[in-house]
C-alpha positions as CSV (number, residue, x, y, z in Angstrom):
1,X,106.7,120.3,118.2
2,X,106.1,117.9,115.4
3,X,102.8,117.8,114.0
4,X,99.9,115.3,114.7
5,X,98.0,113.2,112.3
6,X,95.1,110.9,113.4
7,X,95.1,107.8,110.6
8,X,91.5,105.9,111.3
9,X,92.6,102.2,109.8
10,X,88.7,100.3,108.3
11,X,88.5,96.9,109.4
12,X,89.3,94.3,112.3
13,X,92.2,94.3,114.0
14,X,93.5,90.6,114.7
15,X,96.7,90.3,116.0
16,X,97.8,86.8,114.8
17,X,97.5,88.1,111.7
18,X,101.0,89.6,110.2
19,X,100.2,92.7,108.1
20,X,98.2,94.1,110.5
21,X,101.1,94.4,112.4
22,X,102.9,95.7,109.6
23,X,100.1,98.0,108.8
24,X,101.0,99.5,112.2
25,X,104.6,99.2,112.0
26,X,104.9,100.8,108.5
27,X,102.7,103.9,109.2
28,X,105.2,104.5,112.5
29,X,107.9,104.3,109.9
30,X,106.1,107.2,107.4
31,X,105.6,108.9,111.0
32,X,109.3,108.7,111.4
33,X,110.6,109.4,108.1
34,X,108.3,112.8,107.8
35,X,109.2,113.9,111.8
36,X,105.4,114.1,112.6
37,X,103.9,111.8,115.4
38,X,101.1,109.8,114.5
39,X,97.8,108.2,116.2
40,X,96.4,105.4,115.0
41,X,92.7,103.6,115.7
42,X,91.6,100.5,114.2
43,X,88.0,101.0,113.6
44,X,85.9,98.1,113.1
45,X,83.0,98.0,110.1
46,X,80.0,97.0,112.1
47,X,79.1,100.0,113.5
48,X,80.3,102.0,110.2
49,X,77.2,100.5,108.8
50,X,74.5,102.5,111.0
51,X,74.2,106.0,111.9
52,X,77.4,106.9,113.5
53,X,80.1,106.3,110.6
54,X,80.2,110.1,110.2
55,X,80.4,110.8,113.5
56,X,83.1,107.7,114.2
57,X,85.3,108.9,111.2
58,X,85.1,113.5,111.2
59,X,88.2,113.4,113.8
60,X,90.4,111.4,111.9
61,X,93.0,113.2,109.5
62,X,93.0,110.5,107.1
63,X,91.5,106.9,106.6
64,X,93.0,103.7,105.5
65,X,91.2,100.2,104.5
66,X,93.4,97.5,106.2
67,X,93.1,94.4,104.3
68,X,91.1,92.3,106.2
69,X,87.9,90.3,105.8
70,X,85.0,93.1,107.0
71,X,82.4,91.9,109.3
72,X,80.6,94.4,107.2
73,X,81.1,95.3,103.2
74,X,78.4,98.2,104.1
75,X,80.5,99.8,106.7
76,X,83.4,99.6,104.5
77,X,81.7,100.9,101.8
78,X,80.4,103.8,103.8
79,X,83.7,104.8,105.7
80,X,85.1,104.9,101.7
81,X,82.3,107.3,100.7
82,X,82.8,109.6,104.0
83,X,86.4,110.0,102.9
84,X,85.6,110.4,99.6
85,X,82.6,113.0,100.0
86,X,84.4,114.9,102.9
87,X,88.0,115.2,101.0
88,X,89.9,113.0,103.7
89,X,93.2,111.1,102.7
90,X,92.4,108.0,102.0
91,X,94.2,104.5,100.7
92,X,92.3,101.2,100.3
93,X,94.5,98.0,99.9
């Protein structure tokens, strides 16, 4: 049985918009490449702001910030610092 990784990806998912797909396709392609299947959530930064970003983020495995344009900086901001603070792989584009 391969192993499971949860990947929580910062920021709004829009379709129309190419390396969001990408973003998607090229983590199923690390996935792949390292025989472990992966689950990914697009989170968006609104609610990151207020109390529930820890709670949102602890189940994921690792974080990553999807280039986007945030709804909110402070929710960005604050899903950075939780992975910072609480050791969790993290990339930021």
């Amino acid at each position: 049985m391969s192993r499971k990784i949860r990947v929580g990806i910062i920021g709004e998912y829009n379709p129309d918009i190419s390396y969001h797909l990408a973003t998607n396709a090229a983590l199923g392609h690390a996935a792949d490449a390292l025989s472990v299947t992966i689950s990914t959530d697009w989170i968006p930064t609104g609610p990151l702001a207020g109390e529930t970003c820890e709670k949102t983020l602890k189940g994921f495995d690792a974080l990553f910030a999807a280039p986007c344009d945030y709804n909110s900086v402070e929710g960005a901001l604050r899903a950075i610092r939780f992975a910072r603070e609480k050791d969790r792989p993290f990339l930021g584009t």
